[in-house]
Backbone and ligand atoms as CSV (ligand in chain L), in Angstrom:
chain,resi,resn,atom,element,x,y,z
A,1,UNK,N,N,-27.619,22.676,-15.548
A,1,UNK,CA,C,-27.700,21.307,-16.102
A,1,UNK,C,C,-27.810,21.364,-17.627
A,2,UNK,N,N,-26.807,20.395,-18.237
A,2,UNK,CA,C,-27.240,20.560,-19.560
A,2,UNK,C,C,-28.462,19.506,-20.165
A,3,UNK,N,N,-28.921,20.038,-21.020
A,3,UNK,CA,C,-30.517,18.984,-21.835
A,3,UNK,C,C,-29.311,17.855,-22.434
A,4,UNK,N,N,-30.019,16.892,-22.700
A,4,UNK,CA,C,-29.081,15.764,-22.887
A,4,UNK,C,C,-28.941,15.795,-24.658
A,5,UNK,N,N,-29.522,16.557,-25.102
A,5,UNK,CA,C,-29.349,16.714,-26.861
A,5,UNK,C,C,-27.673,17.412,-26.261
A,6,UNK,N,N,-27.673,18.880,-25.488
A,6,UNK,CA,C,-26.611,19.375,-25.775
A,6,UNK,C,C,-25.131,19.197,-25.243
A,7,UNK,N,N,-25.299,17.896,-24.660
A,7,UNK,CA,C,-24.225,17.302,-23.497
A,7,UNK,C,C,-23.889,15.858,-24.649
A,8,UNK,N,N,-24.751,15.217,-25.746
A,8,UNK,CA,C,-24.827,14.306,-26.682
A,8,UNK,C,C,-23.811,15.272,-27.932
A,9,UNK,N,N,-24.141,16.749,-28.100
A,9,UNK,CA,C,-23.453,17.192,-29.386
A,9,UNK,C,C,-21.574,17.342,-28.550
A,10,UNK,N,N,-22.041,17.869,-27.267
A,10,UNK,CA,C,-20.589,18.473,-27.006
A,10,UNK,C,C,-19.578,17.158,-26.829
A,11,UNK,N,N,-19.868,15.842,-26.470
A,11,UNK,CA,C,-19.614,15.167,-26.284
A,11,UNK,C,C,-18.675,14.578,-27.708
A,12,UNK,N,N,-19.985,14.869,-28.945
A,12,UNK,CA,C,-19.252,14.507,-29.938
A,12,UNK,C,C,-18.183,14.951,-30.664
A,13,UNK,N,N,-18.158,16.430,-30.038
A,13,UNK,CA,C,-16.949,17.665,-30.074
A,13,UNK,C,C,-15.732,17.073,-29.835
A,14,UNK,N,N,-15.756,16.727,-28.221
A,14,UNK,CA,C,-14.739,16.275,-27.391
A,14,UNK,C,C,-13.936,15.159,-28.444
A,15,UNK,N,N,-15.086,14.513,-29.037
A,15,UNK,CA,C,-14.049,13.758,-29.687
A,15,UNK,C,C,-13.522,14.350,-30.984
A,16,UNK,N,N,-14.250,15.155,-31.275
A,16,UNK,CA,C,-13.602,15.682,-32.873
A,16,UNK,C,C,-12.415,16.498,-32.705
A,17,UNK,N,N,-12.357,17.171,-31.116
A,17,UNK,CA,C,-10.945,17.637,-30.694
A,17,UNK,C,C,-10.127,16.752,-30.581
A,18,UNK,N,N,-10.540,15.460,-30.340
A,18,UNK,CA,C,-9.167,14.609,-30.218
A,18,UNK,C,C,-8.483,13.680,-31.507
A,19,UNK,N,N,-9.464,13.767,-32.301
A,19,UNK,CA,C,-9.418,13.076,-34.206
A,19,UNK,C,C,-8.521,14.165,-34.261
A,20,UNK,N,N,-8.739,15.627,-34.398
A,20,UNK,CA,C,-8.053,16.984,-34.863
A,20,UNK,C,C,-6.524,16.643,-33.973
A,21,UNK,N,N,-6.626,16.307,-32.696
A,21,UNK,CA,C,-5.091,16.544,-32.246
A,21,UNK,C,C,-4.274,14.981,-32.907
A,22,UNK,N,N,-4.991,14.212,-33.386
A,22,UNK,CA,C,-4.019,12.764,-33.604
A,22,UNK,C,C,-3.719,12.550,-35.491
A,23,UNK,N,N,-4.610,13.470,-35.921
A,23,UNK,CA,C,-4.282,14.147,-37.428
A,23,UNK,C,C,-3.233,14.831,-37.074
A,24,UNK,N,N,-2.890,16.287,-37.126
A,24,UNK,CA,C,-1.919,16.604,-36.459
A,24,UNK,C,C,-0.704,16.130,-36.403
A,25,UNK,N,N,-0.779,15.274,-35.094
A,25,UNK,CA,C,0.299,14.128,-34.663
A,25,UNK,C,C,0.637,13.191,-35.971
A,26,UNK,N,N,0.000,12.714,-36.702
A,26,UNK,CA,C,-0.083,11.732,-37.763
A,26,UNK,C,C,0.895,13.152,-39.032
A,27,UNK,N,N,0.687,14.367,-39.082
A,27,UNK,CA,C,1.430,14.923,-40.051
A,27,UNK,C,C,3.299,15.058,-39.558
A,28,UNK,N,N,2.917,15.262,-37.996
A,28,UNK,CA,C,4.255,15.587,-37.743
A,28,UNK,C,C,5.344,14.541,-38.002
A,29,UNK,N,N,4.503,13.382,-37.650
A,29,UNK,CA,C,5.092,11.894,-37.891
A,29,UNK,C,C,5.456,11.825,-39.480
A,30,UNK,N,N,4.647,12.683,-40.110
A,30,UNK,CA,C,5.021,12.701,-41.639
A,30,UNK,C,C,6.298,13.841,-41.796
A,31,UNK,N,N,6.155,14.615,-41.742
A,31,UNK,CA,C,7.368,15.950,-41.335
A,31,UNK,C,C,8.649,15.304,-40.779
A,32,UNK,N,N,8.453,14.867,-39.561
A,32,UNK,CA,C,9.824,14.029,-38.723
A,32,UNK,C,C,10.719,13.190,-39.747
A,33,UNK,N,N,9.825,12.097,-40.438
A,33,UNK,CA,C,10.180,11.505,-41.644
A,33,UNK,C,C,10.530,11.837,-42.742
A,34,UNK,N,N,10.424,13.098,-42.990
A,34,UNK,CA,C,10.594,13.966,-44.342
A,34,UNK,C,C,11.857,15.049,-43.447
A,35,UNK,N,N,12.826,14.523,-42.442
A,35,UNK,CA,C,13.317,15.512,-41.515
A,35,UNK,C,C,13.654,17.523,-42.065
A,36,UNK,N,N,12.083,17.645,-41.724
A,36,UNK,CA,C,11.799,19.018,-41.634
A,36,UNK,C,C,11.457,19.073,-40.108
A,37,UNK,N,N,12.612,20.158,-39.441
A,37,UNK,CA,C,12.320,19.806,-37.959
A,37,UNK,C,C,10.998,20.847,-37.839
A,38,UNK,N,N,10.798,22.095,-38.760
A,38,UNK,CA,C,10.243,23.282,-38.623
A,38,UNK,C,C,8.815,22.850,-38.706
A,39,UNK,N,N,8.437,22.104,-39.655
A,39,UNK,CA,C,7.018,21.861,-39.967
A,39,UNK,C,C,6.995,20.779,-38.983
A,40,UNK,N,N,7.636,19.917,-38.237
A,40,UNK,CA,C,7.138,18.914,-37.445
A,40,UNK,C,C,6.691,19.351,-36.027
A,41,UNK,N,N,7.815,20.779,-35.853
A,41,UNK,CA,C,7.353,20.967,-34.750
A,41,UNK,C,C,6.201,22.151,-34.390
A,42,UNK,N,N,5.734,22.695,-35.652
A,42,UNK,CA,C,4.474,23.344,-36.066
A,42,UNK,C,C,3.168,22.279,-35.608
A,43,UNK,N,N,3.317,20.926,-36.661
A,43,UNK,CA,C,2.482,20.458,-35.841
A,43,UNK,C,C,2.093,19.680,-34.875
A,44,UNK,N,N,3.386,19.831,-34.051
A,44,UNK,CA,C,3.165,19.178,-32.970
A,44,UNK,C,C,2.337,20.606,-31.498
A,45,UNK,N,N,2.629,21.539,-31.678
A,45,UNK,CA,C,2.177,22.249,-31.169
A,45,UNK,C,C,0.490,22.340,-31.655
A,46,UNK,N,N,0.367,22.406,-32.742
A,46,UNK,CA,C,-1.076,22.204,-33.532
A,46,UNK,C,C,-1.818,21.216,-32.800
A,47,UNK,N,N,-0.998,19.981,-32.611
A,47,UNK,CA,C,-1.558,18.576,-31.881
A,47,UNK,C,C,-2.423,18.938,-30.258
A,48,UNK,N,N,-0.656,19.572,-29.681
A,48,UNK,CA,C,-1.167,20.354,-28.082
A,48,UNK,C,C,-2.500,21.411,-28.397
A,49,UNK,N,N,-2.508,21.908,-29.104
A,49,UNK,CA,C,-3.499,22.986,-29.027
A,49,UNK,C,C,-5.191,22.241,-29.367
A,50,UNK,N,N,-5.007,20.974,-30.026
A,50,UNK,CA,C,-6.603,20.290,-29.794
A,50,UNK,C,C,-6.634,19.665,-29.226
A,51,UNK,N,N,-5.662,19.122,-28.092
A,51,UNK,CA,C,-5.730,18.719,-26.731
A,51,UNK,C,C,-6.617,19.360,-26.211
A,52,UNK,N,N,-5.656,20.985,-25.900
A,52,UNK,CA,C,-6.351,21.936,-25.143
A,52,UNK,C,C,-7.694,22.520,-25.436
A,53,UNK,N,N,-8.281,22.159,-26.885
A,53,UNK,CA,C,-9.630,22.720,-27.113
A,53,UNK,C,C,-10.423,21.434,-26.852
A,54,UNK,N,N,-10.055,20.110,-27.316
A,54,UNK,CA,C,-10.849,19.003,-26.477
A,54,UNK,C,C,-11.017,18.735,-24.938
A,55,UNK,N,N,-9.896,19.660,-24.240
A,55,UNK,CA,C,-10.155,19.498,-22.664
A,55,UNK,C,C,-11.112,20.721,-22.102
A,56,UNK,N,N,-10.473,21.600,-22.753
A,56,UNK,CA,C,-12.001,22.493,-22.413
A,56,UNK,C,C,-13.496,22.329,-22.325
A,57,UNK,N,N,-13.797,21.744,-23.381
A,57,UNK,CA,C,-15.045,20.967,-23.924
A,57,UNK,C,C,-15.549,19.702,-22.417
A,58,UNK,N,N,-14.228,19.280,-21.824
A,58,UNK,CA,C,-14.278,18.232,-21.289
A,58,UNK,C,C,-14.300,18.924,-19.694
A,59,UNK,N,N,-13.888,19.933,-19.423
A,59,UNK,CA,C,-14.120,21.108,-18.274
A,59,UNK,C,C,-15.493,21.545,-18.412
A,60,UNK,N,N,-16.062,21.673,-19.395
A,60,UNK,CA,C,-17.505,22.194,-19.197
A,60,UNK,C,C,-18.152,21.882,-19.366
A,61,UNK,N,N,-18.396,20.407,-20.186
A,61,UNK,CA,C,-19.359,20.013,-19.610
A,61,UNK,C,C,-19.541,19.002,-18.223
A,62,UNK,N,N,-18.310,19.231,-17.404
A,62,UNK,CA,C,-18.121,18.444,-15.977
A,62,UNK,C,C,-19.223,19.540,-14.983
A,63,UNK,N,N,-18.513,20.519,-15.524
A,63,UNK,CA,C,-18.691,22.080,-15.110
A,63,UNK,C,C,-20.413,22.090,-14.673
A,64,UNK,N,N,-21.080,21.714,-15.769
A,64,UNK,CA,C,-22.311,22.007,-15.790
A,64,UNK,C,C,-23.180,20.644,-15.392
A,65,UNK,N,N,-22.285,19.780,-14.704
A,65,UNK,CA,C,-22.555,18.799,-14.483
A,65,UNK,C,C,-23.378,17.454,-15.334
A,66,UNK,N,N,-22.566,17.723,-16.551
A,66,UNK,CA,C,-23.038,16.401,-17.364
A,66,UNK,C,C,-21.825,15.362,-17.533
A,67,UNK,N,N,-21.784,14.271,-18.414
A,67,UNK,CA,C,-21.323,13.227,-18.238
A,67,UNK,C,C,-20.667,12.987,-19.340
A,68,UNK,N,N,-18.897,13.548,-19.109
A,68,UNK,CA,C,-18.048,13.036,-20.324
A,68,UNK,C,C,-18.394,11.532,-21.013
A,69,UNK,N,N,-18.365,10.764,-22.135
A,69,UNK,CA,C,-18.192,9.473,-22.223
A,69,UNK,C,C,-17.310,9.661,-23.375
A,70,UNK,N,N,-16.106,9.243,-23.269
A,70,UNK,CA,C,-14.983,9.135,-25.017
A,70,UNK,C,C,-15.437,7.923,-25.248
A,71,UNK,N,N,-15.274,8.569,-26.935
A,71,UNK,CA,C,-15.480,7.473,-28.095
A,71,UNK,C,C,-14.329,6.898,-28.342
A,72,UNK,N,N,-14.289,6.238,-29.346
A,72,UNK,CA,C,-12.507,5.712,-30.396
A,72,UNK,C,C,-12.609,6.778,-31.167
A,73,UNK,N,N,-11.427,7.053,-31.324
A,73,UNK,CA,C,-11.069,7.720,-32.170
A,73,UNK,C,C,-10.705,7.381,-33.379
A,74,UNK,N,N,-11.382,7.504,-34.393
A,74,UNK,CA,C,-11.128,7.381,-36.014
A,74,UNK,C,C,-9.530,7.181,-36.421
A,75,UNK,N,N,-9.273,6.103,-37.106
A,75,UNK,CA,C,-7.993,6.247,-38.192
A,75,UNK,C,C,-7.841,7.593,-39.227
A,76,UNK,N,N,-6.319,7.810,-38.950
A,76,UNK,CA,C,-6.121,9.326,-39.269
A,76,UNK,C,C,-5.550,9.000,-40.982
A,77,UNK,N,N,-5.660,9.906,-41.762
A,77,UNK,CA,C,-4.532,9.440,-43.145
A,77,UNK,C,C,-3.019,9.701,-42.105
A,78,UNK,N,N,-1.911,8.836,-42.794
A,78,UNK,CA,C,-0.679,8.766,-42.975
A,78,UNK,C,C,0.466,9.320,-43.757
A,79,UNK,N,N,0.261,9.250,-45.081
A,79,UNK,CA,C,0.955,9.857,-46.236
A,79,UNK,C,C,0.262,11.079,-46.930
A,80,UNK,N,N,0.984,11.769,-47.243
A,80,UNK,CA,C,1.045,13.091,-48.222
A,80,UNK,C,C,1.842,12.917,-49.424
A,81,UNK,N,N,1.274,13.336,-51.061
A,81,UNK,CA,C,1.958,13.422,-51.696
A,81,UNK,C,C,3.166,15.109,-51.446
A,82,UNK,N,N,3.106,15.935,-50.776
A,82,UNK,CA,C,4.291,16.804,-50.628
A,82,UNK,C,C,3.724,17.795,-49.303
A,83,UNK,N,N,4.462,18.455,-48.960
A,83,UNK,CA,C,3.940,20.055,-48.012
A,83,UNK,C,C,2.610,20.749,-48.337
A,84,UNK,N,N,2.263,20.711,-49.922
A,84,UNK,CA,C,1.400,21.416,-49.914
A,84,UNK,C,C,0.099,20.579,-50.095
A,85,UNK,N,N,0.290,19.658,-50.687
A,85,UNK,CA,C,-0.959,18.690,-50.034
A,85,UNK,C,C,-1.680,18.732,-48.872
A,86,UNK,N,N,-0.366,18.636,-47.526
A,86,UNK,CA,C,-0.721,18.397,-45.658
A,86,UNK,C,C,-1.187,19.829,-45.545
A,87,UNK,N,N,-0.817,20.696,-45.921
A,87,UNK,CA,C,-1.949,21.944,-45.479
A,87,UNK,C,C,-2.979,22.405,-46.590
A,88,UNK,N,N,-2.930,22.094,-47.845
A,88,UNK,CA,C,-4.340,21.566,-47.949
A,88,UNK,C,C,-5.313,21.123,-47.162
A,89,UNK,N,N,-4.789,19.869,-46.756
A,89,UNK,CA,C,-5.879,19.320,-46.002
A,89,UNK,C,C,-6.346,19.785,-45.004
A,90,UNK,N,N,-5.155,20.586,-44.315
A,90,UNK,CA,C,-5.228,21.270,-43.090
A,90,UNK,C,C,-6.227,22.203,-42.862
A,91,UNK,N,N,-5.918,22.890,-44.141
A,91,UNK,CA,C,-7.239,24.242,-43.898
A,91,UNK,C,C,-8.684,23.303,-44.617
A,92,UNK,N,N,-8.643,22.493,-45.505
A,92,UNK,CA,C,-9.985,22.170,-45.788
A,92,UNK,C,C,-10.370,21.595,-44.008
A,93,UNK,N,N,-9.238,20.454,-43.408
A,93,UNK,CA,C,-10.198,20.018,-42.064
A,93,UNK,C,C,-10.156,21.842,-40.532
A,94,UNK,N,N,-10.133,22.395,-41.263
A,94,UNK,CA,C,-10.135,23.911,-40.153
A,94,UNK,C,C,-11.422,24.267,-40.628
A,95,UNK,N,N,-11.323,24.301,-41.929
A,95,UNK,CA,C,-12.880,24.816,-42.440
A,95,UNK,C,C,-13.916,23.834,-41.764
A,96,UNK,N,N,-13.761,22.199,-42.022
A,96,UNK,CA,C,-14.958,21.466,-41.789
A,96,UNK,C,C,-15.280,21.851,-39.900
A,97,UNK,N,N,-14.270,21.871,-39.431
A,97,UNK,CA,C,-14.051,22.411,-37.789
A,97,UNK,C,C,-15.159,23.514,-37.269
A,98,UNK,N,N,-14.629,24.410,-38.751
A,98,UNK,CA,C,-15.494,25.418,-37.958
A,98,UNK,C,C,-17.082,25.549,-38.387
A,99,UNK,N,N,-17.378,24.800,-39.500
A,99,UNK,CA,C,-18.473,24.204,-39.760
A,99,UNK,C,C,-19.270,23.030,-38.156
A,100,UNK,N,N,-18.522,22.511,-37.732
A,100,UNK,CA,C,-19.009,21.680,-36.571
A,100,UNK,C,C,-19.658,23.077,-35.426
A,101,UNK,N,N,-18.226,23.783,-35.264
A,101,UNK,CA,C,-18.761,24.694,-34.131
A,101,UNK,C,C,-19.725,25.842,-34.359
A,102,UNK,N,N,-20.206,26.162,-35.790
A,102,UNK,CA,C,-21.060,27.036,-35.982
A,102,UNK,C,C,-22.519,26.038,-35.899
A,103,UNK,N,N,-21.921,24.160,-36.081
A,103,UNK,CA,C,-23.413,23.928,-35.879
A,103,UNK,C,C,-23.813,23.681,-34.752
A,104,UNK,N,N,-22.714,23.693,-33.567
A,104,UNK,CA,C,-23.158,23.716,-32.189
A,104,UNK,C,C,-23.949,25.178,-31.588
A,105,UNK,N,N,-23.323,25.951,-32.138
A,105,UNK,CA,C,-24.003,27.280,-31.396
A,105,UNK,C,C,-25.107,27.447,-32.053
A,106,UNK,N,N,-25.749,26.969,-33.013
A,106,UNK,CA,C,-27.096,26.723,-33.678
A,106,UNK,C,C,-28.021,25.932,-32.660
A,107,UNK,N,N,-27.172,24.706,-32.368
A,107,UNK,CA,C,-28.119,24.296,-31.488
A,107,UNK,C,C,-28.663,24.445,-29.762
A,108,UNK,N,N,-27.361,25.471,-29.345
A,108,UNK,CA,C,-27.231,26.060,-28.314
A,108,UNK,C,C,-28.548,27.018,-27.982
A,109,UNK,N,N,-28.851,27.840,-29.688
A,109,UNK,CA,C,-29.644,28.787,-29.740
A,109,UNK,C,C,-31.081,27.521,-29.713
A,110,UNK,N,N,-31.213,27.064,-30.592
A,110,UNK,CA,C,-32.251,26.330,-30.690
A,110,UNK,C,C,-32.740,26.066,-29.384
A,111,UNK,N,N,-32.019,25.361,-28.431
A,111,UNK,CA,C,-32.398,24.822,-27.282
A,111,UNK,C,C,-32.018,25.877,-25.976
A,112,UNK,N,N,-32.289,26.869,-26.281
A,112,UNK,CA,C,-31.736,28.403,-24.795
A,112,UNK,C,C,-30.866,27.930,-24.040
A,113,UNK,N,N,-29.752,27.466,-24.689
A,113,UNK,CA,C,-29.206,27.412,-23.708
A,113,UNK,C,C,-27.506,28.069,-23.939
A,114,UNK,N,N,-27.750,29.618,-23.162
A,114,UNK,CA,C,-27.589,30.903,-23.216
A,114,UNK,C,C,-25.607,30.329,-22.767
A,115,UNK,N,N,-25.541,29.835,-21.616
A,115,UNK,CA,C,-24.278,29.324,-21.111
A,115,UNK,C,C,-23.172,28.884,-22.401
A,116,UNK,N,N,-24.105,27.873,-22.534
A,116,UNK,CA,C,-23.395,27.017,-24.116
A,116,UNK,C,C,-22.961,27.967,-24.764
A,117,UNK,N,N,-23.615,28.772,-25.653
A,117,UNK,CA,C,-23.935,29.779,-26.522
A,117,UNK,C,C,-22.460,31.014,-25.959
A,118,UNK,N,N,-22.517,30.985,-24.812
A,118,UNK,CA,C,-21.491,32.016,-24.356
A,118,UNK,C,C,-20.336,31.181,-24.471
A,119,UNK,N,N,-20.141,30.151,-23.809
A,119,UNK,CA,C,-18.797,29.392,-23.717
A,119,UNK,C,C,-18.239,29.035,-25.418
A,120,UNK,N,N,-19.295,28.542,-25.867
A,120,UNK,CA,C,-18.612,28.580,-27.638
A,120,UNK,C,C,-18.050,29.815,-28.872
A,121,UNK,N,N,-18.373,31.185,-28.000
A,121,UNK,CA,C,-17.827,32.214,-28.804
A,121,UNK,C,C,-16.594,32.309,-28.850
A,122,UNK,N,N,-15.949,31.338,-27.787
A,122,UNK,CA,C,-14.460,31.293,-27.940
A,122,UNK,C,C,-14.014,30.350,-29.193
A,123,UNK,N,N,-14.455,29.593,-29.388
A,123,UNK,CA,C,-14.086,28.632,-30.405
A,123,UNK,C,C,-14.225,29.079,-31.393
A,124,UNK,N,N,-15.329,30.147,-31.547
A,124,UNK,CA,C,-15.657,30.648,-33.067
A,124,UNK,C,C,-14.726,31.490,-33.386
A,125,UNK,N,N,-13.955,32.825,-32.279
A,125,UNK,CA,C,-13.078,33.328,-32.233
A,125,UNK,C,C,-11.817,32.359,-32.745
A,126,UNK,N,N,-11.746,31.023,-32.248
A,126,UNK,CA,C,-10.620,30.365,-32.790
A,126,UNK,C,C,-10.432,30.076,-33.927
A,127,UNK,N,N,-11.340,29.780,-34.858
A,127,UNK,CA,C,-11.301,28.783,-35.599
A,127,UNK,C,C,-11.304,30.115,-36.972
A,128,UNK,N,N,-11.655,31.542,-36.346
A,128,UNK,CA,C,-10.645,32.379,-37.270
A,128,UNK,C,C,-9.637,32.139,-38.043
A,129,UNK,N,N,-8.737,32.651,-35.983
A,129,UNK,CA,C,-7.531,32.438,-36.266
A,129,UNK,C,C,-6.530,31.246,-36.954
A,130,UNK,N,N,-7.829,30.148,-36.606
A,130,UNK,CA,C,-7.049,28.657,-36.948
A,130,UNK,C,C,-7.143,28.581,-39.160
A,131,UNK,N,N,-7.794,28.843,-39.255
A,131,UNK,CA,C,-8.182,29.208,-40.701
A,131,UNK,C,C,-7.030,30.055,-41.327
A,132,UNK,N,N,-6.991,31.055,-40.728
A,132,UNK,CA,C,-6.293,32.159,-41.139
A,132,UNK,C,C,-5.031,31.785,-41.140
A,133,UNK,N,N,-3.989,31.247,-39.962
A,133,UNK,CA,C,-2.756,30.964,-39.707
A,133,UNK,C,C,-2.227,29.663,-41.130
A,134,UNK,N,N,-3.384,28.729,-40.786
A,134,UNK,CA,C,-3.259,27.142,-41.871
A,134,UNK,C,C,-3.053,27.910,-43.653
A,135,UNK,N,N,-4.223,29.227,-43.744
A,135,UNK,CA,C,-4.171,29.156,-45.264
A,135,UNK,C,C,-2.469,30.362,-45.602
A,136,UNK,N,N,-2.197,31.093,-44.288
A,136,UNK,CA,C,-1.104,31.852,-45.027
A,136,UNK,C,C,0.043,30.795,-44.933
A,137,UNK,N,N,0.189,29.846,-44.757
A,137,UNK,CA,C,0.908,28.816,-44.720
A,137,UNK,C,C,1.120,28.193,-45.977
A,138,UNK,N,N,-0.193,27.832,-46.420
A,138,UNK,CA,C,-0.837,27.038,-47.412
A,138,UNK,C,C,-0.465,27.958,-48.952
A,139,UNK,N,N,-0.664,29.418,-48.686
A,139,UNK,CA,C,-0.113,30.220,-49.692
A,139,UNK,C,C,1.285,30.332,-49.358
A,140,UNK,N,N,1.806,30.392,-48.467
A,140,UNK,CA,C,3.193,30.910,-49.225
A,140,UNK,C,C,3.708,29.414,-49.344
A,141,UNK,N,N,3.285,27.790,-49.315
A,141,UNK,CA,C,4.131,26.981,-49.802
A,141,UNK,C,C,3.543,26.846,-51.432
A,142,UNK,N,N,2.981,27.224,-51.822
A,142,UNK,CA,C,2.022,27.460,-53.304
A,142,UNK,C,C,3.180,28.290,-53.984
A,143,UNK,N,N,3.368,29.165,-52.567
A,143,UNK,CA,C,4.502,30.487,-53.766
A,143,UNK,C,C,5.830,29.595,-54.014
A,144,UNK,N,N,6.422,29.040,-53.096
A,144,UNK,CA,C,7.585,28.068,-52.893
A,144,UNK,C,C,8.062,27.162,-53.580
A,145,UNK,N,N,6.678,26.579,-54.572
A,145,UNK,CA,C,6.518,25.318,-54.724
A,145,UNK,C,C,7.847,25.296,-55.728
A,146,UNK,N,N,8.645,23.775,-55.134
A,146,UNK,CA,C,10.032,23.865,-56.112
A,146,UNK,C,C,11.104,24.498,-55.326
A,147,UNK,N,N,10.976,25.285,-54.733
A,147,UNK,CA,C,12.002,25.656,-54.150
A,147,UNK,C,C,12.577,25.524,-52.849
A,148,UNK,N,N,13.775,24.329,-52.870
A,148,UNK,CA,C,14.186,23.874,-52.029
A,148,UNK,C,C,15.047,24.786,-50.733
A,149,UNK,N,N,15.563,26.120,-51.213
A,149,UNK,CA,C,15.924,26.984,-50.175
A,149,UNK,C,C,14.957,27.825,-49.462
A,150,UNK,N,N,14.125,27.827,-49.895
A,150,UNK,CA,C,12.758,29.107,-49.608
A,150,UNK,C,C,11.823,27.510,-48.568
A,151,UNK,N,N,12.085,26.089,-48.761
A,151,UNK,CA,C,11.412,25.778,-47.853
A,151,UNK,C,C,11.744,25.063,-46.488
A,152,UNK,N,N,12.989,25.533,-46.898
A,152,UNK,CA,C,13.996,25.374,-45.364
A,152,UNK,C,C,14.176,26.683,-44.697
A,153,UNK,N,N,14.130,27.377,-45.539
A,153,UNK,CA,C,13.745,28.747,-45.034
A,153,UNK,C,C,12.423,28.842,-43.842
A,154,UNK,N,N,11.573,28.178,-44.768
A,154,UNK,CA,C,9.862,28.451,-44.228
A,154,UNK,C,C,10.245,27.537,-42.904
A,155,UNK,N,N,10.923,26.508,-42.329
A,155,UNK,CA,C,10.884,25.391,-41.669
A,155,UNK,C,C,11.576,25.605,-40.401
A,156,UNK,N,N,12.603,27.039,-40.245
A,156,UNK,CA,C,13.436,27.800,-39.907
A,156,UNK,C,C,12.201,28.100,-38.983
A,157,UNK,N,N,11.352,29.683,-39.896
A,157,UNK,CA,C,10.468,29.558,-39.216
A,157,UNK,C,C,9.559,29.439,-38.288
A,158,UNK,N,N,8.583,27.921,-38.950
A,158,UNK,CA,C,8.171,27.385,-38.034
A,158,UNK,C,C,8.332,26.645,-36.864
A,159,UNK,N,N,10.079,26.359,-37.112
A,159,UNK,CA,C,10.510,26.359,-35.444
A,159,UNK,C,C,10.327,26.720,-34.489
A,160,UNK,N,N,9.820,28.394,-34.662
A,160,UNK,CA,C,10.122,29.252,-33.765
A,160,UNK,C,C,8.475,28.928,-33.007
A,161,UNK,N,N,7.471,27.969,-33.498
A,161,UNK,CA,C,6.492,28.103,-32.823
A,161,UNK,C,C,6.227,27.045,-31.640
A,162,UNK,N,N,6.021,27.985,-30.375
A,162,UNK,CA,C,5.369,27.271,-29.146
A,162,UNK,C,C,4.286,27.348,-28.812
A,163,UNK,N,N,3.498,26.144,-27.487
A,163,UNK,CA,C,1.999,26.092,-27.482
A,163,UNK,C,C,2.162,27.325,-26.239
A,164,UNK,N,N,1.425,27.921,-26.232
A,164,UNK,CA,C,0.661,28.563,-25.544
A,164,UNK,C,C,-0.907,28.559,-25.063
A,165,UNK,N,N,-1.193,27.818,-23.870
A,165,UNK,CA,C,-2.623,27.580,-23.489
A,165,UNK,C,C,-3.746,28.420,-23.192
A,166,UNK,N,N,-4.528,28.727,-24.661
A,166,UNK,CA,C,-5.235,30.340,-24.602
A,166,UNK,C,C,-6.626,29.822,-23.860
A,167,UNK,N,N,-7.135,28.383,-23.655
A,167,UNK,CA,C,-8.475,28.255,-23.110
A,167,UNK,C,C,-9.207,29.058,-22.273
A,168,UNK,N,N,-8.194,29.427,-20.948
A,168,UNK,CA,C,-8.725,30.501,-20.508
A,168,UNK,C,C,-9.187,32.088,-21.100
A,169,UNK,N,N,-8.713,32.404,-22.101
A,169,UNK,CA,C,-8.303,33.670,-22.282
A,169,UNK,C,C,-10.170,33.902,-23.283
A,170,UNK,N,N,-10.421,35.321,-23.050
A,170,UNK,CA,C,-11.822,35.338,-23.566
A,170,UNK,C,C,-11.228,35.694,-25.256
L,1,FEO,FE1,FE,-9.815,22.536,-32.499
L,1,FEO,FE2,FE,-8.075,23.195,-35.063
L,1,FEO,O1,O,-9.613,23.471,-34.066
């Protein structure tokens, strides 16, 4: 059973996975419009993938028998002044992300509850990789900047990326 402080934080997760997947969605909609098929469909996979970390969230705490309740979800920004602006933002909101999930496993510890604490090392593991992937992005459109063949190049690319559903995977 979860204590109702830690079924109140995960809850508020659930929704910050779903703000994260409709940001996302809100860039690709910017990308589509700017017809870069490469970066749109980067983040549309980005979108699927905080689906899949908000449904997890939403598997365990069923799991442990507490009580999903969704919120609304926040108005997302719309416009970017260019490419390197939207992943700007990208890695600053990956950073604030993983700021949320380091303050959940704080409170996991605070309150023993050892389960929590295990099930969130995956996220921390993520939010690595999620950091890491957003800023080499973020640098090489920095290196780019201006150059209109090098970012159809980059867009080429990010075509090539599909979701793959790692929730299960430790
Ligand atoms: Fe759900 Fe982008 O971290």
């Amino acid at each position: 059973m979860l204590s109702k402080r830690i079924e109140k934080e995960l809850n508020n997760q659930v929704n910050a996975e779903y703000w994260s997947a409709y940001f996302y969605l809100s860039m690709a909609a910017y990308f589509e419009n700017k017809n870069l098929p490469g970066f749109t469909n980067w983040m549309k996979v980005q979108y699927q993938e905080e689906i899949s970390h908000a449904l997890k969230f939403f598997d365990y705490i069923n799991e442990r028998n507490g009580r999903v309740l969704l919120k609304p979800v926040d108005a997302v920004k719309t416009e970017w002044k260019d490419e390197i602006e939207v992943f700007d933002d990208t890695f600053k909101h990956e950073q604030k992300v993983t700021g949320l999930i380091n303050n959940l496993v704080n409170i996991a510890l605070e309150e023993k509850d050892h389960a929590t604490h295990n099930m969130l090392q995956w996220y921390v593991s993520e939010q690595v990789e999620e950091e890491s992937n957003v800023n080499e992005i973020l640098q090489q459109l920095k290196m780019l900047e201006g150059n209109k063949h090098g970012l159809l190049m980059l867009d080429r690319e990010l075509k090539q990326r599909m979701f793959v559903d790692e929730t299960n995977q430790q």
